[in-house]
C-alpha positions, 0 to 999 in steps of 0.5 A: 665289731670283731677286732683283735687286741695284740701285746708289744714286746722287747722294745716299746719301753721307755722311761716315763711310760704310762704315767699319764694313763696312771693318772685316769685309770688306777689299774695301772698302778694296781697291776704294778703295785701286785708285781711288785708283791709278787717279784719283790721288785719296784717295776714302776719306780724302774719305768718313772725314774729310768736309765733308759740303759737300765730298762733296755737289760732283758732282765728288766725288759722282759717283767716290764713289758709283760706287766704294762701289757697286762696294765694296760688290759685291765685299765681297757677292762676297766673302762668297758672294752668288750671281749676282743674276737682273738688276741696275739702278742709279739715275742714276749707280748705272747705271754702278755696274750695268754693272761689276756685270754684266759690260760696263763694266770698273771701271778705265774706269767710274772715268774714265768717271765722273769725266769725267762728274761734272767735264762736268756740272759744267760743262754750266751756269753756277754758280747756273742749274741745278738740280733740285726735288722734287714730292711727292703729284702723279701722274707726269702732273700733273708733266710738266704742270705743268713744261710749263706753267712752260717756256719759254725757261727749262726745267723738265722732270720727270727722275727718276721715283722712286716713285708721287707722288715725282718729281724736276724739273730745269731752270734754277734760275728756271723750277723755282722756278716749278714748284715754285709752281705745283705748290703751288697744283696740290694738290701735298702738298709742293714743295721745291727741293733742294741740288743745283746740276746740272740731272740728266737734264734736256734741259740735259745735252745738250751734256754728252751729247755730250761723253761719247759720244766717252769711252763710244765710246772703251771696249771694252765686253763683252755684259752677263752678267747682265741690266740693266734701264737707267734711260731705257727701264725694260728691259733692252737686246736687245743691246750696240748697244742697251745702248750707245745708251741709255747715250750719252743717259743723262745727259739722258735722264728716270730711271724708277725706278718702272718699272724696279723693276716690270719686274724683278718682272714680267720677271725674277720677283724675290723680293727686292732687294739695295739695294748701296751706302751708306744706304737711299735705294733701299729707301724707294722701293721700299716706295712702288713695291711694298711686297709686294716686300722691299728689303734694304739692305747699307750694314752688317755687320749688314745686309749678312748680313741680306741674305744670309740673306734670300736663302738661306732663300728659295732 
């Protein structure tokens, strides 16, 4: 059966988090015992033991989100997943994608992500950035209504989730305005969200540049498996191409929407493995297509669930 394996980002963590899988399956603690080598860091201590606060810093997020993926990838390994027919990650679940199929090496997407989160992190001052988001408006009413608000100060629509649930990023001032004017647009619900970065957003320009040199600075390989990239909602002709998306990636919008629709019409996928801790990507699944089954691993129970899905529809 053709089926689609797709990584969480910012967002799905929380304390205590893959504790039970680490219990019936030992490459979950074997891929944070590498991490730990290699970062000199203690994620899984940090996911066990909390605060949630301290797992919410981007700077801690973005290294244990990008290692529970890759946990959870080679506990399905272990447990006999055949090969997915395409693979996607959301914002930073990408580079949980590129190990996934092949290009990035797990050594170099640890440094690469953890330089990542500690140049974010910095891109803007404390207190300016951040994100909203916009619920019930259509995907072009939002890119309006940021354009309305922008001027000096940005709002710029980033994360195109699901039908009618679109993330916003920019400064914090010009988001607060957005989010009124949303409201007053027949927006059903408008939020500012507990995050401090302005992700994908043209804020993160500086912060791009930075990391090309650290992207330039890896030998990656041609992907095994096909990746469908957040910025384009396909999958790259070649390399090159895979390569240039990444180098603008962390300002460049996430169309999640498209991306789960060009897996079903492209690739021909019956299901998706939802491969890393909690259920964010199975929600919006069900908004995007809800004839199209997403099956999440974060458990022993579900992660077999999983896998039995996929062998009974083979």
């Amino acid at each position: 059966m053709n089926f689609a394996a797709v990584f969480p980002g910012q967002g799905s963590q929380s304390v205590g988090m893959l504790k039970e899988l680490s219990d019936t399956h030992s490459a979950i603690r074997d891929t944070f015992n590498e991490a730990a080598d290699v970062l000199s860091t203690d994620y899984w201590q940090l996911a066990q033991n909390g605060p949630a606060e301290g797992l919410a810093d981007t700077r801690v997020t973005q290294p244990l989100m990008f290692i529970s993926d890759i946990a959870i990838w080679r506990a399905l390994q272990q447990a006999g997943m055949p090969s997915p027919t395409v693979v996607a990650g959301h914002s930073l679940g990408e580079f949980a994608a590129l190990v996934a199929c092949g290009a990035l090496p797990f050594v170099d997407g640890l440094s690469l992500v953890k330089r990542r989160a500690e140049i974010m992190a910095s891109a803007v001052p404390e207190g300016e950035g951040g994100m909203a988001a916009l619920i019930g408006m259509d995907d072009d009413d939002v890119i309006k209504v940021c354009a309305d608000t922008t001027g000096d100060r940005i709002s710029e629509a980033a994360n195109f989730n699901a039908p009618g649930q679109v993330a916003i990023s920019g400064h914090f001032d010009a988001l607060e305005k957005t989010v009124a004017l949303a409201k007053e647009r027949g927006a059903r619900k408008a939020i500012m969200l507990a995050v401090s970065v302005a992700n994908h957003s043209s804020l993160m320009k500086q912060a791009g540049e930075q990391l090309v040199a650290l992207i330039d600075d890896i030998s990656w390989n041609n992907p095994a498996i096909p990746i469908v990239q957040n910025a384009q909602a396909s999958a790259p002709a070649d390399l090159t191409a895979l390569l240039d998306s990444l180098r603008s990636h962390v300002f460049s919008p996430v169309y999640w929407t498209q991306s789960v629709q060009t897996m079903k019409s492209t690739y021909d996928v019956a299901s998706v493995l939802e491969v890393g801790p909690g259920k964010v990507l199975c929600g919006l699944g069900k908004r995007i297509d809800r004839s199209l089954p997403h099956l999440p691993t974060e458990s022993p129970d579900a992660l077999q669930a999983a896998l039995d899905a996929i062998a009974v529809s083979a």
